[in-house]
C-alpha positions in Angstrom: 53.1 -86.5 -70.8 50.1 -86.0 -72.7 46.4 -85.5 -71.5 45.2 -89.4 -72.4 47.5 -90.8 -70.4 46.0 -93.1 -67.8 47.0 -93.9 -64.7 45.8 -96.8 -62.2 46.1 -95.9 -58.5 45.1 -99.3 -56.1 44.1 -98.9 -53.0 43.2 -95.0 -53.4 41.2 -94.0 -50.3 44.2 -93.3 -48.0 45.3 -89.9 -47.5 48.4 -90.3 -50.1 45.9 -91.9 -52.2 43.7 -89.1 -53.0 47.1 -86.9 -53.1 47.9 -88.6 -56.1 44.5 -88.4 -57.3 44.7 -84.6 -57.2 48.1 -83.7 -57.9 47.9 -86.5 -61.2 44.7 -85.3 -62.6 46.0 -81.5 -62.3 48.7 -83.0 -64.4 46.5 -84.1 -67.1 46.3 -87.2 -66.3 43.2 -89.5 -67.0 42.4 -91.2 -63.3 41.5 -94.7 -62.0 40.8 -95.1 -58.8 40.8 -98.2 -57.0 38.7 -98.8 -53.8 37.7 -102.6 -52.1 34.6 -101.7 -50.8 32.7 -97.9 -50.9 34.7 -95.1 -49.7 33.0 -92.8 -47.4 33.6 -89.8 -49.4 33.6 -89.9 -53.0 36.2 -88.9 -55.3 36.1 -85.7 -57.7 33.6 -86.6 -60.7 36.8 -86.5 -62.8 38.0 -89.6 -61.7 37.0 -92.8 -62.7 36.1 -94.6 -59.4 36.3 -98.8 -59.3 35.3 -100.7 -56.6 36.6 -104.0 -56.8 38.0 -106.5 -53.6 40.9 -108.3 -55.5 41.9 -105.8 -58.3 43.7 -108.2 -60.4 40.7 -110.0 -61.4 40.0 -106.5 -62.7 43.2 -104.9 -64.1 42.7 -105.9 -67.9 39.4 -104.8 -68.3 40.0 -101.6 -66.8 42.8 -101.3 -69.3 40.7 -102.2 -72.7 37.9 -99.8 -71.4 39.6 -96.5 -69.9 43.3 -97.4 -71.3 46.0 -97.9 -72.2 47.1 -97.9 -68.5 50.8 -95.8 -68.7 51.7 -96.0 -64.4 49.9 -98.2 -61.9 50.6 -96.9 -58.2 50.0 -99.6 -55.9 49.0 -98.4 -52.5 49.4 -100.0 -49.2 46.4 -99.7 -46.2 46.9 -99.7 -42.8 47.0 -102.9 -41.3 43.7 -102.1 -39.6 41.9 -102.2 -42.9 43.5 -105.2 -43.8 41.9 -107.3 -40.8 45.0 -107.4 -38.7 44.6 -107.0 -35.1 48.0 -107.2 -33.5 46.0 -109.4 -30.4 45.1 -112.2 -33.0 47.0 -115.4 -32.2 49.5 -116.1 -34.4 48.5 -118.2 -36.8 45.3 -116.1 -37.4 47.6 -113.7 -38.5 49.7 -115.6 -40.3 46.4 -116.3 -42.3 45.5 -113.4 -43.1 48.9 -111.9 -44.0 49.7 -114.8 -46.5 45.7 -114.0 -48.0 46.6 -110.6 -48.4 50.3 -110.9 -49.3 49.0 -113.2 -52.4 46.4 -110.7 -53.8 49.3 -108.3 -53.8 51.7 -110.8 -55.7 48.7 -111.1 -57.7 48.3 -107.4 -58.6 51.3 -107.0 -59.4 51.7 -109.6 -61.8 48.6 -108.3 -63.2 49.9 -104.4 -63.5 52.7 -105.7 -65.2 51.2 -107.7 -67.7 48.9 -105.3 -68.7 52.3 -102.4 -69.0 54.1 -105.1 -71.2 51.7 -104.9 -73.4 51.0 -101.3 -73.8 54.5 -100.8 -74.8 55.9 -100.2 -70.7 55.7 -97.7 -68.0 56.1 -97.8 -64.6 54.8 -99.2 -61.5 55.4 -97.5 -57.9 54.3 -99.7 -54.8 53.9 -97.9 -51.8 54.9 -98.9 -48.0 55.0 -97.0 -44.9 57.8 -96.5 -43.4 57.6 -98.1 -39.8 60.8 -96.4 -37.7 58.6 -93.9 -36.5 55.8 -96.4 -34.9 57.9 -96.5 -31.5 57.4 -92.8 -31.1 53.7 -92.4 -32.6 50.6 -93.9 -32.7 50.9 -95.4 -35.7 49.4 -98.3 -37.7 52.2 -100.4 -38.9 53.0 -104.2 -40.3 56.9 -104.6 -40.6 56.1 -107.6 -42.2 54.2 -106.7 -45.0 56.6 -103.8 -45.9 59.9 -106.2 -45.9 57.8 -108.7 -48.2 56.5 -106.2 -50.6 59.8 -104.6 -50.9 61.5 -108.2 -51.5 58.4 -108.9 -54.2 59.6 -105.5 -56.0 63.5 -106.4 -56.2 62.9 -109.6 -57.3 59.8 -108.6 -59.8 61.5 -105.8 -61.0 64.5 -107.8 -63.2 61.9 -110.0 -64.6 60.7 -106.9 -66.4 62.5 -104.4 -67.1 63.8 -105.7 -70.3 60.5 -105.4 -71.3 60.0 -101.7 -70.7 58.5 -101.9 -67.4 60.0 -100.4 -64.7 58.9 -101.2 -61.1 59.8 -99.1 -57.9 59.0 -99.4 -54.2 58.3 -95.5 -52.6 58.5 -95.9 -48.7 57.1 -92.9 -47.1 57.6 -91.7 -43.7 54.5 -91.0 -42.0 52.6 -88.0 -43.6 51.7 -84.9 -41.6 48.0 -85.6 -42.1 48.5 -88.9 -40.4 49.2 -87.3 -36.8 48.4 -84.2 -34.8 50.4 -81.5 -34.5 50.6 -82.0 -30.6 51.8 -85.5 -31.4 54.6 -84.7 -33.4 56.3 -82.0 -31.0 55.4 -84.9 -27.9 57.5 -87.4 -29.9 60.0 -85.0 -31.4 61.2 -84.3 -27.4 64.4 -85.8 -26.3 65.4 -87.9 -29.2 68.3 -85.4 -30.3 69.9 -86.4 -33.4 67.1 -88.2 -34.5 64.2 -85.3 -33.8 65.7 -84.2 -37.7 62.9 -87.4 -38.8 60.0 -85.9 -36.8 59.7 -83.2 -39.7 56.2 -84.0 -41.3 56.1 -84.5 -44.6 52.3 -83.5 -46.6 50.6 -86.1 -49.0 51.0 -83.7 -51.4 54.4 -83.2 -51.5 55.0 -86.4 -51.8 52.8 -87.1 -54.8 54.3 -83.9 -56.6 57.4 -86.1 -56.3 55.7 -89.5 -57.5 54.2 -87.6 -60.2 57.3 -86.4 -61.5 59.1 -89.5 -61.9 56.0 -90.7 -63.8 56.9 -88.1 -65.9 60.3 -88.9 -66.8 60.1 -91.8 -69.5 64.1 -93.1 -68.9 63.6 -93.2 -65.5 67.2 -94.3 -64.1 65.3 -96.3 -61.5 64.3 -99.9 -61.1 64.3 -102.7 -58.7 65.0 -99.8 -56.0 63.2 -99.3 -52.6 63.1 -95.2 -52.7 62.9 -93.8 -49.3 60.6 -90.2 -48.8 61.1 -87.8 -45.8 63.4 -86.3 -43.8 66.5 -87.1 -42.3 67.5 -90.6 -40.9 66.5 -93.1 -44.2 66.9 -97.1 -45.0 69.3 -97.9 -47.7 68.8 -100.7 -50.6 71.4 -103.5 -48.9 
């Protein structure tokens, strides 16, 4: 890795978000930061902040002006931020997931377009992984997670013979994401499975992320990764 490397994060203001932030430009890396509207607290003056509302209109000219990209890290919001309200009637909310679904698919394209052209990298989407949202208060969209990851299995093929590799990290919720009282509430009586209720920080996590960005023969592609602690999806 050398300093003028740049990486895109999308969707940064989340709490893994400006992990990555920190732990990538501690690294050396040269930051953009993706936000669809004005964060309430600003990012370190270090990293180059973009506000945009559908990033793949913007993706290129980020490239030529702060470039070449190297990574793009797609993150995922809570379904809150994304206008979903689990009340809405149906097909509201089959609406608004296919609206936001498609400026995904559209960002991605995008991310890898731009990589195939700077000679590859790789691209990490990020999804929450949802077992725990029976046991926590937790925002969570099963739906958006399954079609992501299907998006990144089928994506992934179409690209890697051309040097870009693209991953899916699903991440058990973060420590930061619930209070201490909550966990040791949900951990009771769930035996076997209280192993899971072992937070995991943002910031472990992103060590990790950065450290496969790192690795430039990556033996990963196509693959839905999962982070945390004990009980984890597969890929079949």
């Amino acid at each position: 890795m050398t300093p003028s490397e740049t990486v895109l994060i999308l969707d940064a203001d989340t709490i893994l978000g400006r992990a990555l932030c920190d732990e990538l430009r501690s690294a050396g890396y040269r930051v953009i930061a993706h936000t669809r509207a004005e964060p309430d607290l600003p990012f370190a003056s270090d990293v180059i902040h973009q506000i945009a509302p559908l990033a793949s209109d913007r993706i290129a000219d980020w490239n030529q002006a702060w470039g070449p990209l190297s990574h793009v890290m797609i993150g995922q919001r809570e379904h809150r931020e994304m206008g979903y309200r689990l009340e809405d009637q149906a097909e509201e909310l089959m609406v608004a997931l296919q609206e936001q679904l498609s400026h995904f698919l559209l960002e991605l394209q995008s991310s890898a377009q731009v990589l195939m052209r700077n000679d590859g990298g790789q691209i990490w989407v990020i999804t929450q992984d949802d077992s725990m949202q029976h046991y926590l208060s937790m925002p969570a969209m099963p739906i958006v997670t399954r079609a992501r990851h299907a998006a990144v299995k089928s994506f992934a093929k179409e690209v890697l013979r051309l040097g870009v590799r693209i991953n899916c990290a699903t991440v058990q919720l973060l420590a930061e994401q619930a209070e201490p009282d909550a966990w040791r509430e949900a951990r009771d009586g769930l035996k076997a499975f209280a192993m899971k209720f072992k937070p995991i920080k943002a910031a472990a996590v992103a060590c990790t992320l950065r450290g496969w960005l790192a690795q430039k023969d990556l033996p990963l592609a196509g693959m839905v990764v999962p982070l945390g602690v004990g009980f984890s999806e597969n890929n079949i």
